[in-house]
mmCIF file as gemmi writes it, N, C-alpha and C atoms, coordinates in Angstrom:
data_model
loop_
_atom_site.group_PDB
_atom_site.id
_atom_site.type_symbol
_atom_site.label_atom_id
_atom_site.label_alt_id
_atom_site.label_comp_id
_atom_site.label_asym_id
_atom_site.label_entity_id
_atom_site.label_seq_id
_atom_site.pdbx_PDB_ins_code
_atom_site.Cartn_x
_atom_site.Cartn_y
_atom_site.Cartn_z
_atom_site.occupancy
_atom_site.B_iso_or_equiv
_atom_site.pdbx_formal_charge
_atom_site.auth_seq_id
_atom_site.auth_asym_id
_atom_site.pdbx_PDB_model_num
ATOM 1 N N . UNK Axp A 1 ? 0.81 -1.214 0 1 0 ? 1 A 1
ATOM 2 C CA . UNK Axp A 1 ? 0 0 0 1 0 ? 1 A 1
ATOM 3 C C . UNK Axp A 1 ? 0.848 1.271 0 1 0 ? 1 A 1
ATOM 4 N N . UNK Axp A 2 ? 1.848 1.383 -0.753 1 0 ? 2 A 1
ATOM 5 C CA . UNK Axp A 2 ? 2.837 2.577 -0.278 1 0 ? 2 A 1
ATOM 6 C C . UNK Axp A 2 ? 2.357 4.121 -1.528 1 0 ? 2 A 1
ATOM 7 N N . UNK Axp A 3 ? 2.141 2.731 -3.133 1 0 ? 3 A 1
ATOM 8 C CA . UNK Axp A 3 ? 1.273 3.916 -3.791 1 0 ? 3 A 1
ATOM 9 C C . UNK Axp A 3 ? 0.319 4.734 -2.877 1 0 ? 3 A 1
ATOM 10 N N . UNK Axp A 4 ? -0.424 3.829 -2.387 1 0 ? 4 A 1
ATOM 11 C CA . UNK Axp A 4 ? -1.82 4.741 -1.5 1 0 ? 4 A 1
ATOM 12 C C . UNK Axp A 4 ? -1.518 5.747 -0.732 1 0 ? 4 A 1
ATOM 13 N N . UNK Axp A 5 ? 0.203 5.87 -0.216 1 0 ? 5 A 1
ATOM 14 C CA . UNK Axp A 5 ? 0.522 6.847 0.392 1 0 ? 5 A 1
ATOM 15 C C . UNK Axp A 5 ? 1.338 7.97 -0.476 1 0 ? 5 A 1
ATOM 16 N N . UNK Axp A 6 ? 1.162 7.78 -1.857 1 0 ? 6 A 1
ATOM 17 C CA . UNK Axp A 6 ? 1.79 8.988 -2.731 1 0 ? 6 A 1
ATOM 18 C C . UNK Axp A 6 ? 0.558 9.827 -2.646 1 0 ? 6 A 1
ATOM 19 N N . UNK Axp A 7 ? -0.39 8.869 -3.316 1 0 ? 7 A 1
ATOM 20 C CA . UNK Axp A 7 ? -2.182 9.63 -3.372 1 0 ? 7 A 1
ATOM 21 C C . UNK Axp A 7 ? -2.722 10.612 -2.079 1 0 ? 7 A 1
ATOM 22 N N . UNK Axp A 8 ? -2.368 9.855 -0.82 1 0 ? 8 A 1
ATOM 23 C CA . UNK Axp A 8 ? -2.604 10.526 0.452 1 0 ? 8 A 1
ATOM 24 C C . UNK Axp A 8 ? -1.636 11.569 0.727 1 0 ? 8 A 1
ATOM 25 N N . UNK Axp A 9 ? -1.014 11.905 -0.265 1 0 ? 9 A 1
ATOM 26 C CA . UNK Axp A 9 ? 0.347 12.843 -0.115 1 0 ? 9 A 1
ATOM 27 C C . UNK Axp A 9 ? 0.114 13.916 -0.839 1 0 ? 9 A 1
ATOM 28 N N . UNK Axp A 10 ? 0.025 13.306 -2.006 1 0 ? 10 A 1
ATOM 29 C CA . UNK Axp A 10 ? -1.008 14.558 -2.764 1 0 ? 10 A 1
ATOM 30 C C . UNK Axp A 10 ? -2.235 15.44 -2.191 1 0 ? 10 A 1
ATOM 31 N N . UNK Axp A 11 ? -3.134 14.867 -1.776 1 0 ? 11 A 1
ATOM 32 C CA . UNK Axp A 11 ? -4.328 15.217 -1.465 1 0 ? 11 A 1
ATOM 33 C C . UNK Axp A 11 ? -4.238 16.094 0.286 1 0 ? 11 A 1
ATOM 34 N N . UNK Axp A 12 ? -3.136 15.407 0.989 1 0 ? 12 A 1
ATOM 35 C CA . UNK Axp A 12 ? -3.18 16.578 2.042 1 0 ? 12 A 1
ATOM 36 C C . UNK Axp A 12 ? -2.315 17.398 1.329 1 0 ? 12 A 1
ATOM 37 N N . UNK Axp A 13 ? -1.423 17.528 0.659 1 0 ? 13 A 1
ATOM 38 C CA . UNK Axp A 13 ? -0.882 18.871 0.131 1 0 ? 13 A 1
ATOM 39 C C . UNK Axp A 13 ? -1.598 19.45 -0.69 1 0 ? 13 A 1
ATOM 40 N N . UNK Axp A 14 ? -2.75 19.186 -1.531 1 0 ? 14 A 1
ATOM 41 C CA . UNK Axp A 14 ? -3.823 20.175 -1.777 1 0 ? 14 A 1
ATOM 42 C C . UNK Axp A 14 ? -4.674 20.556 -1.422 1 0 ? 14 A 1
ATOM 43 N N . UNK Axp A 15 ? -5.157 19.998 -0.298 1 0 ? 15 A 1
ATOM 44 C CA . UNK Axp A 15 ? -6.422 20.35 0.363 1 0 ? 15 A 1
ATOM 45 C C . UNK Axp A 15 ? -6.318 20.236 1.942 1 0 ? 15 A 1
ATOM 46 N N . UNK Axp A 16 ? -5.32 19.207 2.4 1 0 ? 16 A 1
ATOM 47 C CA . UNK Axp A 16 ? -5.46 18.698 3.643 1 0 ? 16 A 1
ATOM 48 C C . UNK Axp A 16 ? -5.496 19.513 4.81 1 0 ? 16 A 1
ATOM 49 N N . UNK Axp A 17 ? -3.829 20.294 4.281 1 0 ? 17 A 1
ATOM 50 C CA . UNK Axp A 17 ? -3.15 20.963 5.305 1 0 ? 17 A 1
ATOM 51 C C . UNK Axp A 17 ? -3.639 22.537 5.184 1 0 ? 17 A 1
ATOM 52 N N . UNK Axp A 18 ? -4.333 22.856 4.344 1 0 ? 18 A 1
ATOM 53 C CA . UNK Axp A 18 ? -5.002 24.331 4.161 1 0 ? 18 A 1
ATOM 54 C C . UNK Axp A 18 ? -6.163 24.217 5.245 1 0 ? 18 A 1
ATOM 55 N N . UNK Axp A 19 ? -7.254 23.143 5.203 1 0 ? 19 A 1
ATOM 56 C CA . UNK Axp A 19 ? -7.916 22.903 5.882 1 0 ? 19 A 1
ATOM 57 C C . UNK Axp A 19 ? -7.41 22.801 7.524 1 0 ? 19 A 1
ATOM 58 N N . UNK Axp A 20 ? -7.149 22.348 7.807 1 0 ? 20 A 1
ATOM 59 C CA . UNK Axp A 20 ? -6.551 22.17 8.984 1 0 ? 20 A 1
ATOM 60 C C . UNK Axp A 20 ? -5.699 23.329 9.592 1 0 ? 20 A 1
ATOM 61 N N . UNK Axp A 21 ? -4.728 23.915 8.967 1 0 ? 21 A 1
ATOM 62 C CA . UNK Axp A 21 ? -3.888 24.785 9.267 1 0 ? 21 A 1
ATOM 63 C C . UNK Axp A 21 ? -4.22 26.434 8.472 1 0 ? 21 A 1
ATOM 64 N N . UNK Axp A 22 ? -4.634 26.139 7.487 1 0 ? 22 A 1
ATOM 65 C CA . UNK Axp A 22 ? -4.692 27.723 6.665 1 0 ? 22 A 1
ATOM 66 C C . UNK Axp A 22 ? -5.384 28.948 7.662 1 0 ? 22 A 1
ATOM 67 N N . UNK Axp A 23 ? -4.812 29.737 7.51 1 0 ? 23 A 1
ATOM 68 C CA . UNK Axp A 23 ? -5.914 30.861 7.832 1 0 ? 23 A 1
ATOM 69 C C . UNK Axp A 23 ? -7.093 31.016 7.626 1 0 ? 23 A 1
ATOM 70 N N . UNK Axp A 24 ? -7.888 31.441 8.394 1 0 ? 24 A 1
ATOM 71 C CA . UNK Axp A 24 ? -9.369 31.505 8.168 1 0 ? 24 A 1
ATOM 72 C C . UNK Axp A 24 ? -10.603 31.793 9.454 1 0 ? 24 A 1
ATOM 73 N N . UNK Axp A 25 ? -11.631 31.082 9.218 1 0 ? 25 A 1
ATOM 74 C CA . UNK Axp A 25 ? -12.243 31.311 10.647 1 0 ? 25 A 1
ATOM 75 C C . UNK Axp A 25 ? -11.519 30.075 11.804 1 0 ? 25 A 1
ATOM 76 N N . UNK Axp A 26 ? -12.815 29.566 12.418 1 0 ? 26 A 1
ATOM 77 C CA . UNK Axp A 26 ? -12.484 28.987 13.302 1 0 ? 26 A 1
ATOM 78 C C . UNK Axp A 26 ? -12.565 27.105 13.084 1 0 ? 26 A 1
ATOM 79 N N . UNK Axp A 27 ? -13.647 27.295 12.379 1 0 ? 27 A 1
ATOM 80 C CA . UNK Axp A 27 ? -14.033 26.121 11.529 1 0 ? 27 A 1
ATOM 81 C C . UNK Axp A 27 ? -12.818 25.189 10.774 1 0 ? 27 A 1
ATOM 82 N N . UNK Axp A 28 ? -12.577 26.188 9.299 1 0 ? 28 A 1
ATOM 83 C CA . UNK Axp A 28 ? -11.81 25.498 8.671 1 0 ? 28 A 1
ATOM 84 C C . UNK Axp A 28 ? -11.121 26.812 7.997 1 0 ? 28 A 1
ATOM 85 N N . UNK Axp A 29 ? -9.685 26.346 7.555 1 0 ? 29 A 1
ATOM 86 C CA . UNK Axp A 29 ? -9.114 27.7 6.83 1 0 ? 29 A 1
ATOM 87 C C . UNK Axp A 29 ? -8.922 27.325 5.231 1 0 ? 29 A 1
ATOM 88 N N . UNK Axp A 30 ? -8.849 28.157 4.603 1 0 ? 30 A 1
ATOM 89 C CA . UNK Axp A 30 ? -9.127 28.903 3.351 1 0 ? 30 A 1
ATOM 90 C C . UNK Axp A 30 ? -7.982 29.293 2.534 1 0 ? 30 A 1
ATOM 91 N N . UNK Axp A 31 ? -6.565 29.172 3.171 1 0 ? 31 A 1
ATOM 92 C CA . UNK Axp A 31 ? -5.259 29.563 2.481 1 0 ? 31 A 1
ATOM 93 C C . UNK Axp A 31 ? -4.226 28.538 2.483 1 0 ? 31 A 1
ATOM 94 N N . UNK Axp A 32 ? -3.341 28.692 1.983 1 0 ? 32 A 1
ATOM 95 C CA . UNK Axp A 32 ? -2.7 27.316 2.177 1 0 ? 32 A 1
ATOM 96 C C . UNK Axp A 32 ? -2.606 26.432 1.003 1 0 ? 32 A 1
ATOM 97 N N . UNK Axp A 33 ? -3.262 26.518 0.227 1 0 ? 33 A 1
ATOM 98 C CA . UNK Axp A 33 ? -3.605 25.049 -0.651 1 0 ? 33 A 1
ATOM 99 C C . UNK Axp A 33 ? -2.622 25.065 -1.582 1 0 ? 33 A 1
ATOM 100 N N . UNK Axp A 34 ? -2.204 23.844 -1.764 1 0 ? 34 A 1
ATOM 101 C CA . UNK Axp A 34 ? -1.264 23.475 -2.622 1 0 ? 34 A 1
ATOM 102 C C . UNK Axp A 34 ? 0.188 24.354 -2.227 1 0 ? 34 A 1
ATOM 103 N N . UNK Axp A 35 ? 0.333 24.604 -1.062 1 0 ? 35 A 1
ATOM 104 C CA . UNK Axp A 35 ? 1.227 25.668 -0.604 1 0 ? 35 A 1
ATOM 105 C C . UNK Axp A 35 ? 1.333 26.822 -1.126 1 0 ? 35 A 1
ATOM 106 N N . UNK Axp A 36 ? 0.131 27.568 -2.02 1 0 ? 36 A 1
ATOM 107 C CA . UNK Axp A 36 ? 0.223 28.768 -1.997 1 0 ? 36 A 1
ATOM 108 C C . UNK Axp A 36 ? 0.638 29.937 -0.886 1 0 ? 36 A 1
ATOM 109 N N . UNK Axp A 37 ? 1.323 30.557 -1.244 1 0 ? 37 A 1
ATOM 110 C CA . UNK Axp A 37 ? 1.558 31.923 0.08 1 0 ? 37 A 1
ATOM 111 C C . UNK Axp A 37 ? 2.19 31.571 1.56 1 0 ? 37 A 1
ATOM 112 N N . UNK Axp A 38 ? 2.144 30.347 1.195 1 0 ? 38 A 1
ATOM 113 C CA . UNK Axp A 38 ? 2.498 29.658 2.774 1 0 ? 38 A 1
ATOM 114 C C . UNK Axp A 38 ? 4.444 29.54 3.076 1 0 ? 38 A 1
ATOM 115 N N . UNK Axp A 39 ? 4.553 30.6 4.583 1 0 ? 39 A 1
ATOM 116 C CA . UNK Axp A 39 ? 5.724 30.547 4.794 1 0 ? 39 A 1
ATOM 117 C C . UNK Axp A 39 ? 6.564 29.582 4.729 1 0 ? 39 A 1
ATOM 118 N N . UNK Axp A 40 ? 8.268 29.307 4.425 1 0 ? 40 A 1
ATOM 119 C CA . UNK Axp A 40 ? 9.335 28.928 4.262 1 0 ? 40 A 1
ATOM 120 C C . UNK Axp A 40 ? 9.356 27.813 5.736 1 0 ? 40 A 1
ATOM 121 N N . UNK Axp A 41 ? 9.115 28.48 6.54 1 0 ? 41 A 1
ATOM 122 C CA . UNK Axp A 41 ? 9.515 28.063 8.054 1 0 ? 41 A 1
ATOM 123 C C . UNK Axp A 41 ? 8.017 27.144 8.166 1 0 ? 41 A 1
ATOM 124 N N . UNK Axp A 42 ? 6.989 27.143 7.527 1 0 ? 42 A 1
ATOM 125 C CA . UNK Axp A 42 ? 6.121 25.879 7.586 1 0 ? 42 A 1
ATOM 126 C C . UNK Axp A 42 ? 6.334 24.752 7.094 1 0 ? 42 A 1
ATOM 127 N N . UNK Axp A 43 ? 7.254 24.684 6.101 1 0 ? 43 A 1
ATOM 128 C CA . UNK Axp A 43 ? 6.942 23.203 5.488 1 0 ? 43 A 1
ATOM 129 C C . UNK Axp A 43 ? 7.815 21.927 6.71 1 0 ? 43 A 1
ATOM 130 N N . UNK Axp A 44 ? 8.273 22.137 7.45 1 0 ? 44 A 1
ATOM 131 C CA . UNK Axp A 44 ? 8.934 21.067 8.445 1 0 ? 44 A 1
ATOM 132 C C . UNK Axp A 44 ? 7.567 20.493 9.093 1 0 ? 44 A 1
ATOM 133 N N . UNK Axp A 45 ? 6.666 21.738 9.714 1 0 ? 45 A 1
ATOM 134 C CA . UNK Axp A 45 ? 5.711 21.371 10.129 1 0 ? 45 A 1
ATOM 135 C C . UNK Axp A 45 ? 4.184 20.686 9.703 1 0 ? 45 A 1
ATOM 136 N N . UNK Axp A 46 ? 4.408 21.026 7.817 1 0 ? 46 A 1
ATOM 137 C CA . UNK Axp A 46 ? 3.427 20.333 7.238 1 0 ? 46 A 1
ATOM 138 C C . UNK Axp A 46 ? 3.506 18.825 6.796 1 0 ? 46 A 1
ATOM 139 N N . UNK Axp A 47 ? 5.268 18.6 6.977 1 0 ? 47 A 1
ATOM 140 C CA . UNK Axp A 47 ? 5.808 17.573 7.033 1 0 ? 47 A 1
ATOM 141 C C . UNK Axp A 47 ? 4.795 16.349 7.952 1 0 ? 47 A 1
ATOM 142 N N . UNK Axp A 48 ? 5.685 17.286 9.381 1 0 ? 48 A 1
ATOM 143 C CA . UNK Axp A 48 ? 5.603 16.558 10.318 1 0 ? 48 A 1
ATOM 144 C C . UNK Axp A 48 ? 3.838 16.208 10.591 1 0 ? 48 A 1
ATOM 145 N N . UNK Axp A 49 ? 3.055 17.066 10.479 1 0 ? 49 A 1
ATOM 146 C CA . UNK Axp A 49 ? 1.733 16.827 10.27 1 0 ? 49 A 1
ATOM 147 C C . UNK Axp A 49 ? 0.689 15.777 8.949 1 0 ? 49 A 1
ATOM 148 N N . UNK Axp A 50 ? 2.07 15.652 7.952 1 0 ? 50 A 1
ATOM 149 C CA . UNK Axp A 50 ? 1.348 14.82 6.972 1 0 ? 50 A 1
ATOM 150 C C . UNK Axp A 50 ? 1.919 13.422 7.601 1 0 ? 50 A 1
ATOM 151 N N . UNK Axp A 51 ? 2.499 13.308 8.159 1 0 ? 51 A 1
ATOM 152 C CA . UNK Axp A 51 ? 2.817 11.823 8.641 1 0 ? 51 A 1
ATOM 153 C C . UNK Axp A 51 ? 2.396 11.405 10.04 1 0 ? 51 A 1
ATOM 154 N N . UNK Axp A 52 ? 1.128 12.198 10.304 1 0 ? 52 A 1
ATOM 155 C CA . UNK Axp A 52 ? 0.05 11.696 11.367 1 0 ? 52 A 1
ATOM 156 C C . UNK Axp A 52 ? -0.665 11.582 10.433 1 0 ? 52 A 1
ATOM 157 N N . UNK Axp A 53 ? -1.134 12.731 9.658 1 0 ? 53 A 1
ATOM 158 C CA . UNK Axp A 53 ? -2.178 12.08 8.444 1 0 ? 53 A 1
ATOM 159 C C . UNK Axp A 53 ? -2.432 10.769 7.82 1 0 ? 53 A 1
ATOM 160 N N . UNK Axp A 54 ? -0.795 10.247 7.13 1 0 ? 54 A 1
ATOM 161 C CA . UNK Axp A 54 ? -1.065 9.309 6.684 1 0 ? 54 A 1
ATOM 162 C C . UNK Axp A 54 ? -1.03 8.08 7.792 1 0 ? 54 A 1
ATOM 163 N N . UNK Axp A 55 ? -0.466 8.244 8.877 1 0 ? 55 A 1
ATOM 164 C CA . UNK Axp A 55 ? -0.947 7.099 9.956 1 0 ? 55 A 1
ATOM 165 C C . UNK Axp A 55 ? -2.025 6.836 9.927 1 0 ? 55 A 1
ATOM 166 N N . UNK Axp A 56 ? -3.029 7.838 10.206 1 0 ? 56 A 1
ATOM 167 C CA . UNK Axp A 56 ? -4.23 7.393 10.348 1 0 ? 56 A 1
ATOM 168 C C . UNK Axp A 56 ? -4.93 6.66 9.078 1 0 ? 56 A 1
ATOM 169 N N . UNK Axp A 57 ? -4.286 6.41 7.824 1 0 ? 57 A 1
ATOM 170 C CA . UNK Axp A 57 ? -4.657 6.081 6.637 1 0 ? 57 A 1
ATOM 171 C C . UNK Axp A 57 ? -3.87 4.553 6.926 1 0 ? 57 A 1
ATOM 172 N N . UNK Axp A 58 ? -2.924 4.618 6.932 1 0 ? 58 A 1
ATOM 173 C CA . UNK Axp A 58 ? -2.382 2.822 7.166 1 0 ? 58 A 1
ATOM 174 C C . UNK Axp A 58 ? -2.488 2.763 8.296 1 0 ? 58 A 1
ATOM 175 N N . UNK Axp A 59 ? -3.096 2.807 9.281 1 0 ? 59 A 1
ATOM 176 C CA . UNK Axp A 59 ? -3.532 1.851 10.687 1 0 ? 59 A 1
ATOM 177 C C . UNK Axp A 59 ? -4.673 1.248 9.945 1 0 ? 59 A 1
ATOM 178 N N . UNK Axp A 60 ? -5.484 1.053 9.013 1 0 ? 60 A 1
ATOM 179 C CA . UNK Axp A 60 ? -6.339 0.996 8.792 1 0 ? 60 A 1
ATOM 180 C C . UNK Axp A 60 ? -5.937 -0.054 7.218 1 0 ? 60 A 1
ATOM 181 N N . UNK Axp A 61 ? -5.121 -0.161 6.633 1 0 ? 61 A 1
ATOM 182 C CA . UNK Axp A 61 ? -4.262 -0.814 5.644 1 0 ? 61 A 1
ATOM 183 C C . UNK Axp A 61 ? -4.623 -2.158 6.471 1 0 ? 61 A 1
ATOM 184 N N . UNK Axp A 62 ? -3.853 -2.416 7.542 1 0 ? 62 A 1
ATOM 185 C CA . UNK Axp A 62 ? -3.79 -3.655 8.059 1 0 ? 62 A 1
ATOM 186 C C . UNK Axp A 62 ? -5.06 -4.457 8.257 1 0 ? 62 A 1
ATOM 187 N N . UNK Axp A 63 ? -6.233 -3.623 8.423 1 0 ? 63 A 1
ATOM 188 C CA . UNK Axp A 63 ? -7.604 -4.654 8.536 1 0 ? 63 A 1
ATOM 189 C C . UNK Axp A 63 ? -8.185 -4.879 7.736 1 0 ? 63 A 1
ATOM 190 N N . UNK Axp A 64 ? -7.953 -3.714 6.536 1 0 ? 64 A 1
ATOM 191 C CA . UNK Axp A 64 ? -8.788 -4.342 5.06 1 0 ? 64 A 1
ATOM 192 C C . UNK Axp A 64 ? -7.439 -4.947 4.183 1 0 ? 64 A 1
ATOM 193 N N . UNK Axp A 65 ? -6.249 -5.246 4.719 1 0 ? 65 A 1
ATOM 194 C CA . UNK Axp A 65 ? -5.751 -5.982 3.27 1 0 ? 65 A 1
ATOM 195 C C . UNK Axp A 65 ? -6.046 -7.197 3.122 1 0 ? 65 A 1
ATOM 196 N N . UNK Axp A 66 ? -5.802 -7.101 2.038 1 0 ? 66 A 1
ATOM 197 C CA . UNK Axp A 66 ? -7.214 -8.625 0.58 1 0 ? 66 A 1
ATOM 198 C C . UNK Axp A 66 ? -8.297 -8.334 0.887 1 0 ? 66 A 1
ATOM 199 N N . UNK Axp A 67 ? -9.136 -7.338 1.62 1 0 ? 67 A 1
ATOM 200 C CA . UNK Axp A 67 ? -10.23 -7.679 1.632 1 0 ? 67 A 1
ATOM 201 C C . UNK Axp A 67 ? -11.122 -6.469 0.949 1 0 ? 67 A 1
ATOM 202 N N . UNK Axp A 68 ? -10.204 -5.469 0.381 1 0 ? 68 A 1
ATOM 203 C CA . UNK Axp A 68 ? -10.752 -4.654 -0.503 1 0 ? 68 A 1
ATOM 204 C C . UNK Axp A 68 ? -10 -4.541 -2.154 1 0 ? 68 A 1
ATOM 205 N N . UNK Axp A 69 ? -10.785 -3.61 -2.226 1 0 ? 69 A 1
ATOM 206 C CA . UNK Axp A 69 ? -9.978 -3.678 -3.896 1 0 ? 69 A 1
ATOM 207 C C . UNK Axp A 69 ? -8.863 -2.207 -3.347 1 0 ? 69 A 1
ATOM 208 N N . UNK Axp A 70 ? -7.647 -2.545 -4.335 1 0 ? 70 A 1
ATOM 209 C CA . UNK Axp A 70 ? -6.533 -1.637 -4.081 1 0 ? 70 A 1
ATOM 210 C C . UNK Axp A 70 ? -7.123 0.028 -4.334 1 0 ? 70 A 1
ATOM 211 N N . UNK Axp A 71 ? -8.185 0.166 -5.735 1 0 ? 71 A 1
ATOM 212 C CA . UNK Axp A 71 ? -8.6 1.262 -6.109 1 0 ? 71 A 1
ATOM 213 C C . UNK Axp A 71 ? -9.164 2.155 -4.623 1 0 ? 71 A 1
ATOM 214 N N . UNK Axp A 72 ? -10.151 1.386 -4.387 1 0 ? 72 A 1
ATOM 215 C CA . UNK Axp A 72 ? -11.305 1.634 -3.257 1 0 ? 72 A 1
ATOM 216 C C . UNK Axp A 72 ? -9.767 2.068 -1.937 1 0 ? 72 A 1
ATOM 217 N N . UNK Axp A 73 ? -9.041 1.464 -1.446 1 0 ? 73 A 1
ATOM 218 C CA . UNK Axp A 73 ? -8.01 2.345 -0.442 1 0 ? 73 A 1
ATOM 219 C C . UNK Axp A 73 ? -7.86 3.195 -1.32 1 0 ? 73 A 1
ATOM 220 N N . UNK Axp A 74 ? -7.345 3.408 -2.014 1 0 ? 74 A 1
ATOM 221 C CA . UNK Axp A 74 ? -6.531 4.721 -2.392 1 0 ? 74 A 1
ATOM 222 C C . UNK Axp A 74 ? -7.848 5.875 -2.47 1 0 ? 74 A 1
ATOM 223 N N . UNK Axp A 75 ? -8.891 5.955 -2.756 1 0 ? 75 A 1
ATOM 224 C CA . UNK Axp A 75 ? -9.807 6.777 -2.555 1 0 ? 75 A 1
ATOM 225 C C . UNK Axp A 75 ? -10.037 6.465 -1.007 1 0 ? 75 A 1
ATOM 226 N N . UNK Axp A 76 ? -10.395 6.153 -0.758 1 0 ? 76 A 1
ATOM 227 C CA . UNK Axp A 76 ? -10.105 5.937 1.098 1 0 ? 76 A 1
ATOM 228 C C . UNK Axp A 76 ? -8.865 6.743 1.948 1 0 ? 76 A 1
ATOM 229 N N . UNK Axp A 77 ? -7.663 6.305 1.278 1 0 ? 77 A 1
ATOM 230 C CA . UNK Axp A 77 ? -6.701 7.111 1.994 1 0 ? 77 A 1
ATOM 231 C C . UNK Axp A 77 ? -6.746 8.995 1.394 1 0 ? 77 A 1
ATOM 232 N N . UNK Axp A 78 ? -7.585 9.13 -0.009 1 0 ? 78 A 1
ATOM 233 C CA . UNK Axp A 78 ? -7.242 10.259 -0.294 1 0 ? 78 A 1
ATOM 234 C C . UNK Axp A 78 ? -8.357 11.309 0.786 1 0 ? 78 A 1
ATOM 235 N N . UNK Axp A 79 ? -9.832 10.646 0.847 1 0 ? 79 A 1
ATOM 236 C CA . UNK Axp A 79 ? -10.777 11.51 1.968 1 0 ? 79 A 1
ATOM 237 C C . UNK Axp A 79 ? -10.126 11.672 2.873 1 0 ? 79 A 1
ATOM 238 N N . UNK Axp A 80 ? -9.5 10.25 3.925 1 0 ? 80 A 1
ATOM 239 C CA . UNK Axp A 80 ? -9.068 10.6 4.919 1 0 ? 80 A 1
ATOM 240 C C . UNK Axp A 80 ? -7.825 11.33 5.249 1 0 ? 80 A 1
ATOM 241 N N . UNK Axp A 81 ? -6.999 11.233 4.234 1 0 ? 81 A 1
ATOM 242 C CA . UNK Axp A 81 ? -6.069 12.54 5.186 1 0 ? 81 A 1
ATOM 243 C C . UNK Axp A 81 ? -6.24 14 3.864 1 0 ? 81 A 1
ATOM 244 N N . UNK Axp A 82 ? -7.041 14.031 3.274 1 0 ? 82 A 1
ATOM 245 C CA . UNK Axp A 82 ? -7.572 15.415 2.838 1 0 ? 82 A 1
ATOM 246 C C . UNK Axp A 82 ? -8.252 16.07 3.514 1 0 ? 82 A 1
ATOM 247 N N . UNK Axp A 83 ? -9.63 15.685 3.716 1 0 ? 83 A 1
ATOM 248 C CA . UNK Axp A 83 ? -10.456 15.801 4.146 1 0 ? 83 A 1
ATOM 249 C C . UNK Axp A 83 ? -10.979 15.344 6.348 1 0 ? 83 A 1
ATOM 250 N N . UNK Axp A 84 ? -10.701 14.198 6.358 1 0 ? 84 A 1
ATOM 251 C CA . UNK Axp A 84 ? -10.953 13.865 7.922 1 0 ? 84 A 1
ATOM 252 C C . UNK Axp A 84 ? -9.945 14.337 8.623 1 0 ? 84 A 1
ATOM 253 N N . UNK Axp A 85 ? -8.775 13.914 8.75 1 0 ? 85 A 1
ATOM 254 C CA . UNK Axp A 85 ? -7.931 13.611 9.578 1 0 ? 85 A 1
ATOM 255 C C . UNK Axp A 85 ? -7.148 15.245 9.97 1 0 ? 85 A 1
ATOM 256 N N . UNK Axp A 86 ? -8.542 16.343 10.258 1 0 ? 86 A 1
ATOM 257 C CA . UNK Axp A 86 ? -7.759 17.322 10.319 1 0 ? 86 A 1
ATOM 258 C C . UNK Axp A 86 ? -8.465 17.714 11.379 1 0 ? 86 A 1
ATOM 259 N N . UNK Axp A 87 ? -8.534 16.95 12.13 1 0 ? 87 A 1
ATOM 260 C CA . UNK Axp A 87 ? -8.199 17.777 13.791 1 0 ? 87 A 1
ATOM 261 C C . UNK Axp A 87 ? -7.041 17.768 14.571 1 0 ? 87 A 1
């Protein structure tokens, strides 16, 4: 499953870490995406934050392998660390 973690790599660097971290209200932020505008001295920390992301995407590798189709994770890992895994 390591492709599944290029896909989950992509997807918090376009959407993940804006959400979670961008400026904005309180909810969700709005800047950020795809590292637009986003300071020099952040990327260690978007680092270090995409590799809780994708944890939470392979803890979860281990209970569905063989028992899904490879396609179906990789859309799986892309919601969850785009989209969920941003608290």
């Amino acid at each position: 499953y390591v492709h599944a973690t290029v896909f989950a790599a992509v997807s918090y660097w376009l959407i993940g870490y804006a959400f979670a971290f961008g400026k904005g209200n309180s909810f969700i932020g709005y800047t950020y995406f795809a590292h637009s505008d986003m300071p020099n001295t952040d990327y260690v920390f978007w680092f270090f934050q995409y590799v809780f992301a994708a944890t939470s995407a392979t803890i979860v590798s281990g209970a569905v392998a063989e028992r899904c189709e490879f396609y179906a994770y990789i859309i799986y890992s892309c919601i969850l660390t785009g989209i969920l895994a941003q608290t």
